[in-house]
C-alpha positions as a LaTeX table, in Angstrom:
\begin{tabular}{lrrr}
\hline
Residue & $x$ (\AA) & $y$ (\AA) & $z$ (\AA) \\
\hline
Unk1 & 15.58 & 14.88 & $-21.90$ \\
Unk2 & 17.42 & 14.97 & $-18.61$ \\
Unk3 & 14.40 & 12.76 & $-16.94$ \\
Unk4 & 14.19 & 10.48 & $-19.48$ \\
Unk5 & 17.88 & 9.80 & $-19.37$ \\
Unk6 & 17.59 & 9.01 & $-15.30$ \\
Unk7 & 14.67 & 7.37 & $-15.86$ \\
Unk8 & 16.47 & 4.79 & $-18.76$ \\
Unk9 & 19.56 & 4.65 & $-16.72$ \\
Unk10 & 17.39 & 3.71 & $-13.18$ \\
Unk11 & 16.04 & 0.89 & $-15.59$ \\
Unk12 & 19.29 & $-0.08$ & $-16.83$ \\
Unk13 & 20.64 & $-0.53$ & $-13.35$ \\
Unk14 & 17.16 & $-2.29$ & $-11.87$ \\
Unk15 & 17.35 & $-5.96$ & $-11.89$ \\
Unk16 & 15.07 & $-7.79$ & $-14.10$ \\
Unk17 & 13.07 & $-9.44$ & $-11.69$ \\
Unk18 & 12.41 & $-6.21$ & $-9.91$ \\
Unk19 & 11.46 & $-4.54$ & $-13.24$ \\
Unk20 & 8.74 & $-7.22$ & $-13.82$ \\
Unk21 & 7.15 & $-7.59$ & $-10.48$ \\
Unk22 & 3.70 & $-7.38$ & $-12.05$ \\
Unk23 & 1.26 & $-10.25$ & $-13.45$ \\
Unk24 & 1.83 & $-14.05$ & $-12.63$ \\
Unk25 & 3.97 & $-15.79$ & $-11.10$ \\
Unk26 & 5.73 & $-18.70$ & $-12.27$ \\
Unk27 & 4.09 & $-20.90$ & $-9.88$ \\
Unk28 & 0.64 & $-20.01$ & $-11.29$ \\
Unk29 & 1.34 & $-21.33$ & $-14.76$ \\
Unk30 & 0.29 & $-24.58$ & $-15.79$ \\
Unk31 & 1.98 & $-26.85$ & $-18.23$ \\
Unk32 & 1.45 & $-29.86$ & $-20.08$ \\
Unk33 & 5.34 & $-32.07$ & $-20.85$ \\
Unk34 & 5.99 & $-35.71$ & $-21.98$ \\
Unk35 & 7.77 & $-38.47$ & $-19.90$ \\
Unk36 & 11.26 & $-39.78$ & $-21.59$ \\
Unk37 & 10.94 & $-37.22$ & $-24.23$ \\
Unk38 & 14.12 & $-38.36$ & $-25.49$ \\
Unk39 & 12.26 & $-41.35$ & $-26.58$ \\
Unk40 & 11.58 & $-41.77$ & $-30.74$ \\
Unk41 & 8.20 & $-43.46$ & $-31.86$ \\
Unk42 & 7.89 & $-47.17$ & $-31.76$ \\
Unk43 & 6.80 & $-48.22$ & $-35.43$ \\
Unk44 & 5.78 & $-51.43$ & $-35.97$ \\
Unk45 & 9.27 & $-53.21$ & $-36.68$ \\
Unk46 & 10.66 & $-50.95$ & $-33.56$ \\
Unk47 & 7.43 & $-52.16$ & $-31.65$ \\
Unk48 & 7.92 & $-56.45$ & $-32.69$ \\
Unk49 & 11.98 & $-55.84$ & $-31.97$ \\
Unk50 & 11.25 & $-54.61$ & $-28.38$ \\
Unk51 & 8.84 & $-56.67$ & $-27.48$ \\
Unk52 & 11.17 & $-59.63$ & $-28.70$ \\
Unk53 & 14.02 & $-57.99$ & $-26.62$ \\
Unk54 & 12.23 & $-56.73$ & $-23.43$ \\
Unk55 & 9.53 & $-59.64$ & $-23.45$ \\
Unk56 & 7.05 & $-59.02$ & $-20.43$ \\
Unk57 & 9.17 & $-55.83$ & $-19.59$ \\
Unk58 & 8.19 & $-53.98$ & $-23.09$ \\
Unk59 & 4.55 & $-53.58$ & $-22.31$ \\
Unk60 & 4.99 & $-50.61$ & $-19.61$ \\
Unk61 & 7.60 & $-49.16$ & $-22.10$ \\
Unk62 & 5.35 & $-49.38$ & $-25.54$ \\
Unk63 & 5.05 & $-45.57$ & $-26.31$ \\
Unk64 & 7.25 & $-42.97$ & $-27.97$ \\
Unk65 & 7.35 & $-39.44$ & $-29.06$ \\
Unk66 & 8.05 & $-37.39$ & $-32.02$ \\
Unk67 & 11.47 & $-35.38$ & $-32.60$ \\
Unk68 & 12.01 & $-32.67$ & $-29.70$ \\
Unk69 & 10.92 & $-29.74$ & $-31.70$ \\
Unk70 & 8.11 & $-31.35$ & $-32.84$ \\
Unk71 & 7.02 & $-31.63$ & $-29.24$ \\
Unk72 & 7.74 & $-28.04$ & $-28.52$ \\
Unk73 & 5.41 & $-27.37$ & $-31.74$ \\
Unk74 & 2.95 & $-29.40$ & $-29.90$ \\
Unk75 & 2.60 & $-26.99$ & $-27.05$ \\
Unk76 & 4.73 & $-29.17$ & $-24.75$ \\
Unk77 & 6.71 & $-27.03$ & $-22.30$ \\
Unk78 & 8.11 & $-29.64$ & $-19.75$ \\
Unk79 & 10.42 & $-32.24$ & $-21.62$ \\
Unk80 & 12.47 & $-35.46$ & $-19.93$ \\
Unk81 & 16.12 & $-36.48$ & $-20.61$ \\
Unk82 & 17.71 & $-39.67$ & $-19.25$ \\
Unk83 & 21.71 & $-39.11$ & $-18.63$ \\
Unk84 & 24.03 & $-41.69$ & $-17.94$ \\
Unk85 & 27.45 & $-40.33$ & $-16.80$ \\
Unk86 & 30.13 & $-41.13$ & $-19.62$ \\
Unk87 & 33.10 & $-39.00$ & $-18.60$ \\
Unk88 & 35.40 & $-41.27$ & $-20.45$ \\
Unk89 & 33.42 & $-41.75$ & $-23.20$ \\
Unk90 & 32.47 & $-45.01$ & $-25.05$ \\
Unk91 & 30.56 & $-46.78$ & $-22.14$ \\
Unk92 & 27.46 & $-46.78$ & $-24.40$ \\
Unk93 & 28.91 & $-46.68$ & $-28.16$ \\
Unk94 & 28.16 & $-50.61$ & $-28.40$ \\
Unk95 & 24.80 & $-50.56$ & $-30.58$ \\
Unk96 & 26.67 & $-48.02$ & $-32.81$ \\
Unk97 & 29.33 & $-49.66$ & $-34.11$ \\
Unk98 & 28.09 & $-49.98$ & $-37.82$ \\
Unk99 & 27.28 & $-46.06$ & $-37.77$ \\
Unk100 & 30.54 & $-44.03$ & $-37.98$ \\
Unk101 & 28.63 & $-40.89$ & $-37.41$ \\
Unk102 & 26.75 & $-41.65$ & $-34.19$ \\
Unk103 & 29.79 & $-44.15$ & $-32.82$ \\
Unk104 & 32.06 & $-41.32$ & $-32.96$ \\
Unk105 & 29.36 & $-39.11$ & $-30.96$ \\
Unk106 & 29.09 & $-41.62$ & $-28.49$ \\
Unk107 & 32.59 & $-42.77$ & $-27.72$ \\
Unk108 & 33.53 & $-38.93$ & $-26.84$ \\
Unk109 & 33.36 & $-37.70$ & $-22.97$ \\
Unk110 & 30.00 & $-36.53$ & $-21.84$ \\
Unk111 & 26.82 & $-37.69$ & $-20.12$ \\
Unk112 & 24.46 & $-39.86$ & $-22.66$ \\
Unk113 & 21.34 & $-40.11$ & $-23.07$ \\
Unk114 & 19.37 & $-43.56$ & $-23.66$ \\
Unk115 & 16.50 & $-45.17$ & $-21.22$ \\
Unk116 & 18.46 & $-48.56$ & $-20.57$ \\
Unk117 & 21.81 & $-49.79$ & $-22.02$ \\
Unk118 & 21.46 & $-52.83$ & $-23.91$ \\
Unk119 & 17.82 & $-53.42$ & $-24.11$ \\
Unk120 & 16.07 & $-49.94$ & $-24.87$ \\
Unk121 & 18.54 & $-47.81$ & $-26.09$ \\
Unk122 & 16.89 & $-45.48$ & $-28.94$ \\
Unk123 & 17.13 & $-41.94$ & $-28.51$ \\
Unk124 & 16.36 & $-38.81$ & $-30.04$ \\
Unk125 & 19.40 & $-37.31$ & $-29.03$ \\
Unk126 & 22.17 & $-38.76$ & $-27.97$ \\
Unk127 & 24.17 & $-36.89$ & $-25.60$ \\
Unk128 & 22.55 & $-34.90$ & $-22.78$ \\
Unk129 & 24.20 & $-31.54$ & $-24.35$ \\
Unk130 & 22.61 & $-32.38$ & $-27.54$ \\
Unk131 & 18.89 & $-32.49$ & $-26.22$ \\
Unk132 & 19.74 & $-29.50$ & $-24.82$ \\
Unk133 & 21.27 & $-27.44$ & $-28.43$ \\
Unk134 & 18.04 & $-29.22$ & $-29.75$ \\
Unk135 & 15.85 & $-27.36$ & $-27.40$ \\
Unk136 & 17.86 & $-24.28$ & $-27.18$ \\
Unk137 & 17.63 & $-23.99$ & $-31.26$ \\
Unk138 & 14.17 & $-24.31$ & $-31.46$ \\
Unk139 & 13.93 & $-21.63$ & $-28.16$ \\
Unk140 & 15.80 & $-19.04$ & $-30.45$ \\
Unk141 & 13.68 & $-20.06$ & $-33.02$ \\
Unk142 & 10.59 & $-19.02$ & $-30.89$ \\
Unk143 & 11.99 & $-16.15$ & $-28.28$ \\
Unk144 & 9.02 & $-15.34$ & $-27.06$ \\
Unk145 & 7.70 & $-18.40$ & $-25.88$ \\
Unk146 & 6.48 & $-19.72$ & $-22.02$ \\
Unk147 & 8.90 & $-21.30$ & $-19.87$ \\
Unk148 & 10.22 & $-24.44$ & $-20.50$ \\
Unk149 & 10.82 & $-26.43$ & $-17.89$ \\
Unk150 & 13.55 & $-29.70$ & $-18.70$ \\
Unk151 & 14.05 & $-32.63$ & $-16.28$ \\
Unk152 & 16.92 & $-34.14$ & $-16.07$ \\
Unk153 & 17.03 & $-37.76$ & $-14.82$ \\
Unk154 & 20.59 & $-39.15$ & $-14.08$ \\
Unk155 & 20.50 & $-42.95$ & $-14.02$ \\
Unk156 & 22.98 & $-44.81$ & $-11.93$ \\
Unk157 & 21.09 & $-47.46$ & $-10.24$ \\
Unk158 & 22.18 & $-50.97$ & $-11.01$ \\
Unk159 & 20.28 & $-53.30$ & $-13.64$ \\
Unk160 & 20.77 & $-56.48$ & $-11.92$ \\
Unk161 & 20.34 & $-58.09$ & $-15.46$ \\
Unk162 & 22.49 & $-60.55$ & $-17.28$ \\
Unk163 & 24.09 & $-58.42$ & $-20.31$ \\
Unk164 & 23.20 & $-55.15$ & $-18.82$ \\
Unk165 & 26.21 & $-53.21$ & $-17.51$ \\
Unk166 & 25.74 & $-51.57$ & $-14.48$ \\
Unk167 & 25.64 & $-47.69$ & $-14.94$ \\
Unk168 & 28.92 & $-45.31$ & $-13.55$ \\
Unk169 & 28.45 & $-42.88$ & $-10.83$ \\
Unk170 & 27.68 & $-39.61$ & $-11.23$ \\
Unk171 & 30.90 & $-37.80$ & $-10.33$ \\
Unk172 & 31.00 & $-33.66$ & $-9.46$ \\
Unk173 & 32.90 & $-33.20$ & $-12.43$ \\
Unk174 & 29.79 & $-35.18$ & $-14.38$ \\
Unk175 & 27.30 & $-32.54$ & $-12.46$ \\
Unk176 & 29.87 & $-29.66$ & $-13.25$ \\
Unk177 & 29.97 & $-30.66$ & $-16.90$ \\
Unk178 & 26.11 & $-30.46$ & $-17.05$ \\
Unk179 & 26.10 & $-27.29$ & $-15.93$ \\
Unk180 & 28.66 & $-26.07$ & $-17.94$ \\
Unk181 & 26.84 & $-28.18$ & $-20.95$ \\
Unk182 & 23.17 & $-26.57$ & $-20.47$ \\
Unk183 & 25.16 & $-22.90$ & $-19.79$ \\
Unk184 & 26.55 & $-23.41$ & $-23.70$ \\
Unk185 & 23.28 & $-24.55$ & $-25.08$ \\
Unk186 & 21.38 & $-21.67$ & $-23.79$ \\
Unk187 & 23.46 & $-18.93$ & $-23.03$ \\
Unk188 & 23.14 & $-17.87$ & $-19.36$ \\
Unk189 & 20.19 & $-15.01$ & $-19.89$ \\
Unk190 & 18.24 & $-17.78$ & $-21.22$ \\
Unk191 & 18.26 & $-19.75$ & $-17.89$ \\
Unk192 & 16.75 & $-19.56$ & $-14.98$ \\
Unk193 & 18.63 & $-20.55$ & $-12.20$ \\
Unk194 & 18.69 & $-20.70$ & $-8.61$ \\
Unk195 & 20.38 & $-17.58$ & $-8.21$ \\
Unk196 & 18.09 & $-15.72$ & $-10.46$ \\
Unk197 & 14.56 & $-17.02$ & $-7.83$ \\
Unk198 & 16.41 & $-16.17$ & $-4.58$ \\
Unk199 & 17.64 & $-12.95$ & $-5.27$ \\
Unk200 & 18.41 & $-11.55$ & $-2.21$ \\
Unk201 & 16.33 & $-13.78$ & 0.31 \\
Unk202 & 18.38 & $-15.95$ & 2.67 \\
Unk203 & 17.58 & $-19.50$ & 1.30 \\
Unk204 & 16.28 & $-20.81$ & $-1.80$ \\
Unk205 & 13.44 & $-22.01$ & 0.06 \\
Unk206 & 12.81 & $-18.78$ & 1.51 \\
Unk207 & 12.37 & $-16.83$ & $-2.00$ \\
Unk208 & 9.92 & $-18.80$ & $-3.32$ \\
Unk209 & 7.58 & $-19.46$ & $-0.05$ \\
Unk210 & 7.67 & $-15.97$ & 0.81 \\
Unk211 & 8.39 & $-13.36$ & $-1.81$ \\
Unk212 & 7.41 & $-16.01$ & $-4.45$ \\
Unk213 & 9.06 & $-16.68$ & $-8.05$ \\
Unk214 & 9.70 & $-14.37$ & $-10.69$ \\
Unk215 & 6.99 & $-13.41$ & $-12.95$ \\
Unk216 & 5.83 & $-15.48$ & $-16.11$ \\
Unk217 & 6.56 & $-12.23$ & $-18.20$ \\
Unk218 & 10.13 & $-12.28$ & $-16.21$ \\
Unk219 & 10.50 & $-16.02$ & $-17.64$ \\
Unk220 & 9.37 & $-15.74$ & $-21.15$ \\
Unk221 & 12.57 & $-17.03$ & $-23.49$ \\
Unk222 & 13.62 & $-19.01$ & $-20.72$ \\
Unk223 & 14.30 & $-22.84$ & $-19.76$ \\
Unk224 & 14.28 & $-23.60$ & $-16.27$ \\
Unk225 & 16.46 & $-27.21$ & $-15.57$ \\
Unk226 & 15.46 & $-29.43$ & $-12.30$ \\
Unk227 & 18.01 & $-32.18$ & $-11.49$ \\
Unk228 & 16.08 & $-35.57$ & $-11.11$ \\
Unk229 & 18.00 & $-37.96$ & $-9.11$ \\
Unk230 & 18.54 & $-40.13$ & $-6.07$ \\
Unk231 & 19.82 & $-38.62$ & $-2.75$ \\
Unk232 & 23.13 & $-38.95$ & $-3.14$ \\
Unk233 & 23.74 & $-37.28$ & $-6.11$ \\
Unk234 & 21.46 & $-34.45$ & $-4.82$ \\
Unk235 & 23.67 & $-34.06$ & $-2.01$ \\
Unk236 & 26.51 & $-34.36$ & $-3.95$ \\
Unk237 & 25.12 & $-30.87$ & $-6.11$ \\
Unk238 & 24.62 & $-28.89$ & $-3.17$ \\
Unk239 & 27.54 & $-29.63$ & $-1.15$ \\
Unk240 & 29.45 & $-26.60$ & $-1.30$ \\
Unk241 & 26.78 & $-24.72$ & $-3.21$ \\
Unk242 & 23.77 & $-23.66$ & $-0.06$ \\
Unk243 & 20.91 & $-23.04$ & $-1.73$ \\
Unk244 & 22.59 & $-23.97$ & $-4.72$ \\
Unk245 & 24.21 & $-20.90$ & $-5.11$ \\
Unk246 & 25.89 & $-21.23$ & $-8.34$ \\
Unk247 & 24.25 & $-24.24$ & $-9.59$ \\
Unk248 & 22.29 & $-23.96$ & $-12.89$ \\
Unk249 & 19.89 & $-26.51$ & $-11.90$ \\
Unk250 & 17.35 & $-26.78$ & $-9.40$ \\
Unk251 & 16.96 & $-30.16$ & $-7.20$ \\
Unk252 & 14.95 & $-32.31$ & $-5.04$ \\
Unk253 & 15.20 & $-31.80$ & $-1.37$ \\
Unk254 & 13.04 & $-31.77$ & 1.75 \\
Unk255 & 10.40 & $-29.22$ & 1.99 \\
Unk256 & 12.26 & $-27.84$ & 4.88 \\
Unk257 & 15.84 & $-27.61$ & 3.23 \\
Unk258 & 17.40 & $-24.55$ & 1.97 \\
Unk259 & 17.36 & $-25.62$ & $-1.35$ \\
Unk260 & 13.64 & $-26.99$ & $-1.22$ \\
Unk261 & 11.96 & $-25.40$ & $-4.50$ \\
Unk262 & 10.85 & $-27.91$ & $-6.72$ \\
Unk263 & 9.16 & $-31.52$ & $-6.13$ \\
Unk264 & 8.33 & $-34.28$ & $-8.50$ \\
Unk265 & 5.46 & $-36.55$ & $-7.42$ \\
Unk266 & 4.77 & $-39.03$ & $-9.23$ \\
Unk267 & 0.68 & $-40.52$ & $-8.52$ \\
Unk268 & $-1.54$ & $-37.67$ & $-7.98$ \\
Unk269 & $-4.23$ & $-39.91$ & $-6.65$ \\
Unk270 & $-2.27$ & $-41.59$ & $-3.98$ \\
Unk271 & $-0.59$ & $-37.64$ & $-2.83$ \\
Unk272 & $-3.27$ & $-35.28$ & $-4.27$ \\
Unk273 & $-3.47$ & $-33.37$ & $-0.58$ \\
Unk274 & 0.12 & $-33.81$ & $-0.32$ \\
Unk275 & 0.65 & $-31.82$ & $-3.34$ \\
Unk276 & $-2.07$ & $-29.52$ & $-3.02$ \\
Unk277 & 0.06 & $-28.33$ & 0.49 \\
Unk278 & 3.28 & $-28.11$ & $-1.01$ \\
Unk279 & 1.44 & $-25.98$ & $-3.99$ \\
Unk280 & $-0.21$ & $-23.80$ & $-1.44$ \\
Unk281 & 3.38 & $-23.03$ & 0.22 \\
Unk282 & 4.79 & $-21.48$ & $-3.16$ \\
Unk283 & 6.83 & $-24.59$ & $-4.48$ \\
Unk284 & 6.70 & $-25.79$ & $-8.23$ \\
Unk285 & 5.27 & $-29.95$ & $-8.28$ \\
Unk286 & 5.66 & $-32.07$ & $-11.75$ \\
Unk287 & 3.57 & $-34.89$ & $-11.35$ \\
Unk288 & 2.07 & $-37.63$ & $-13.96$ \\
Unk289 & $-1.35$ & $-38.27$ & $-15.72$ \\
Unk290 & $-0.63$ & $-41.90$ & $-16.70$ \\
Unk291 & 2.44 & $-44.39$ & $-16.59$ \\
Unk292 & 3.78 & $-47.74$ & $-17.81$ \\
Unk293 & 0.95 & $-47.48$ & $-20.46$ \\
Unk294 & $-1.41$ & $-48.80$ & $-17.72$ \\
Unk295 & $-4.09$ & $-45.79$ & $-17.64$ \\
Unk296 & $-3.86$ & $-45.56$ & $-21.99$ \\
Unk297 & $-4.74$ & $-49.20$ & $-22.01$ \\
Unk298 & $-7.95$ & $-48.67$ & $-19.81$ \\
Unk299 & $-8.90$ & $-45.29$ & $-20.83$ \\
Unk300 & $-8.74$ & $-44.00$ & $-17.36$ \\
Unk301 & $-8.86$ & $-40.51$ & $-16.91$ \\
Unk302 & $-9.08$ & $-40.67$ & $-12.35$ \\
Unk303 & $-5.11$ & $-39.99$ & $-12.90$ \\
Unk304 & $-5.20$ & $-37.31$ & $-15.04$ \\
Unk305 & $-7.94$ & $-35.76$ & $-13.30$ \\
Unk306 & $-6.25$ & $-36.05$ & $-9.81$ \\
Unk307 & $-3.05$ & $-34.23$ & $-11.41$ \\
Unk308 & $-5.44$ & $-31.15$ & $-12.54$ \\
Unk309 & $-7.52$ & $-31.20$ & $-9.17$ \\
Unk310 & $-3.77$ & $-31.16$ & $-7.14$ \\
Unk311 & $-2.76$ & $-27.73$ & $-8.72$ \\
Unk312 & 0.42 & $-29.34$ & $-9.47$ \\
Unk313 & 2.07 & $-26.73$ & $-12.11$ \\
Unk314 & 3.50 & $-29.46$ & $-14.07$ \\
Unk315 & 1.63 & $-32.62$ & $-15.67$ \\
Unk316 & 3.89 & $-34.86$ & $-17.59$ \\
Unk317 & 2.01 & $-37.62$ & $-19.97$ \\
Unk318 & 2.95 & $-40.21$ & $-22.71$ \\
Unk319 & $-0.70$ & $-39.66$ & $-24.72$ \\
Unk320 & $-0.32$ & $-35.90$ & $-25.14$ \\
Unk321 & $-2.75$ & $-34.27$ & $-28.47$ \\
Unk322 & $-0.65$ & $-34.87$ & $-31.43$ \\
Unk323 & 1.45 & $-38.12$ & $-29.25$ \\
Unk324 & 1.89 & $-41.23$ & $-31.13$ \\
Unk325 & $-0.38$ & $-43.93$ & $-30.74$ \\
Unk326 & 1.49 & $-46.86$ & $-31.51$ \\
Unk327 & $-0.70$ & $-49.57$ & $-29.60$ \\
Unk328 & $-3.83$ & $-47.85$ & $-31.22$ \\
Unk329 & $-5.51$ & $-46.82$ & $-28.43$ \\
Unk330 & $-7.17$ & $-44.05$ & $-28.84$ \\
Unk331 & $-6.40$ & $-42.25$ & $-25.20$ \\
Unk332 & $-5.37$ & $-38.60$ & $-25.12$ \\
Unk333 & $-4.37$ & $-36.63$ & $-21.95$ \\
Unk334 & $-5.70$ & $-32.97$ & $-22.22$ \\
Unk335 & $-5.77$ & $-31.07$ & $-19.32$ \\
Unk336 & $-8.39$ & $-28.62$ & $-19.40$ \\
Unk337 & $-6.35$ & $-25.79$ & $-19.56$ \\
Unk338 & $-4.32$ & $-27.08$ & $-22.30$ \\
Unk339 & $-3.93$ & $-25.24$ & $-25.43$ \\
Unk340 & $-1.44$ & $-25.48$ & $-28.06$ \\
Unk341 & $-2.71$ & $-22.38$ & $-29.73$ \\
Unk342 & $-1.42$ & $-20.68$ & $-26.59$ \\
Unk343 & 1.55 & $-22.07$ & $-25.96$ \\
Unk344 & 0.81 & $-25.30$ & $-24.27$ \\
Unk345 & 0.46 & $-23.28$ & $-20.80$ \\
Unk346 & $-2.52$ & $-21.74$ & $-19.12$ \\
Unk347 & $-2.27$ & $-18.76$ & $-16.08$ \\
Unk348 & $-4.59$ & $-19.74$ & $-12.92$ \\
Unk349 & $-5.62$ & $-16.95$ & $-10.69$ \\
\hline
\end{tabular}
């Protein structure tokens, strides 16, 4: 009894990661996720209504999903959300105004989520913190699932279009409030953070090109959040925070930076060595089998089968088994380690 007790109580005391040090890595997984997952299924009125709105501009845009947890059901384990920084609230409340429910949503503080204001403004969700409570809910639903990775894409580049309005800048107190937004969703245990890959390495950087990332076992119940955005406000979440020490989100930096962990590139056949090298170093690389509808309208696979030659650990796609098909098209993207049976993920050696 006495060694069982020590042994229990040296458990107790031993970090996670150090208690699951065997099997896979995270960086050996391989996931399949959609692009603008946020976006709802074009039916044929939606479809005539966008193209009459967008004009030449709707034809790269002409796809949609099905509800969040509907993707998850799917096998999908990497999922999109566009944010647009709303700390006042009400920037984006226009197309709502004959829908008490969703105006009242909208005109409260907090990051929203929609692909352009104005013109293409459906959503599954409408703030950013509810994509994440509807991902979080279907994660508790399903505690033993793969890691789910969630991008999150703050928009704040101009439009330069008549009618638009030009998007608000992501402030610290926006970045703050998606921290503290994803933090209430999932519950810190259920995140994987930063703080939880470098442990006690020097850098960010360091932890995952040298003692590597935390075990796929480690990760199971989790959701792992990358900040998607343009230099400045990537600057702007690690200033004060080295290696983003404290940050719930990870970001994109230069392979050399302390914080350099995860990449997103987007054409695997224009930077297949590129991320094949980056891969090979121990970082995590999302990158895309099709986009703007062009590869789904030609049945090209080349893409797709770029992404899989790369190694990249993420593949994000529009025409995913079970995606809608609104144009009729007929073109699926299925990795060949795909498998919704399994979880949407496969282990590499």
């Amino acid at each position: 009894m006495r060694l069982f007790a020590l042994l229990l109580s040296i458990a107790l005391l031993t970090p996670l990661a150090a208690q699951a040090e065997d099997g896979p890595k995270i960086n050996a997984m391989r996931i399949l996720g959609s692009h603008n997952s946020y976006r709802p299924e074009l039916d044929p009125a939606a479809l005539a209504h966008q193209r009459q709105v967008m004009g030449e501009h709707s034809a790269g845009v002409e796809y949609g999903h099905p509800p969040i947890k509907t993707q998850l059901d799917l096998g999908l384990r990497e999922l999109e959300f566009d944010p647009y920084a709303d700390s006042a609230g009400g920037l984006y409340a226009g197309p709502y105004a004959n829908d008490p429910a969703k105006l009242a949503i909208m005109k409260r503080p907090g990051a929203k989520v929609l692909h352009a204001p104005v013109v293409d403004a459906r959503t599954h969700c409408l703030t950013l913190a509810g994509c994440f409570t509807e991902v979080a809910a279907w994660s508790k639903a399903h505690p033993d699932h793969g890691l789910i990775v969630l991008f999150v894409n703050v928009k704040e580049e101009p439009f330069n279009t008549p009618g638009v309005p030009d998007p608000a800048l992501f402030s610290e107190a926006d970045l703050a409030g998606i921290d503290a937004d994803a933090v209430a969703a999932f519950g810190r245990d259920h995140l994987l953070t930063p703080d939880d890959v470098r442990g006690a390495a020097s850098t960010l950087r360091e932890a995952v090109t040298t003692q590597g990332w935390p075990t796929q076992a480690f990760a199971r119940g989790k959701v792992l959040l990358v900040l998607d955005s343009n230099p400045r406000v990537a600057q702007a979440y690690r200033t004060g925070h080295p290696s983003l020490r404290g940050r719930v989100m990870f970001g994109f930096y230069a392979p050399e930076d302390a914080e350099a962990a995860v990449f997103n590139i987007q054409d695997p056949k224009a930077d297949e060595a590129r991320i094949k090298d980056l891969v090979a170093q121990g970082f995590l690389v999302r990158t895309r089998s099709d986009a703007d509808t062009r590869e789904a309208r030609t049945h090209d696979l080349s893409r797709l089968q770029a992404a899989v030659r790369s190694g990249a650990q993420v593949i994000s796609s529009d025409y995913y088994p079970g995606a809608p098909d609104p144009l009729g098209l007929n073109f699926v993207v299925a990795p060949p380690w795909f498998s919704p049976a399994g979880g949407g993920g496969a282990v590499t050696p």
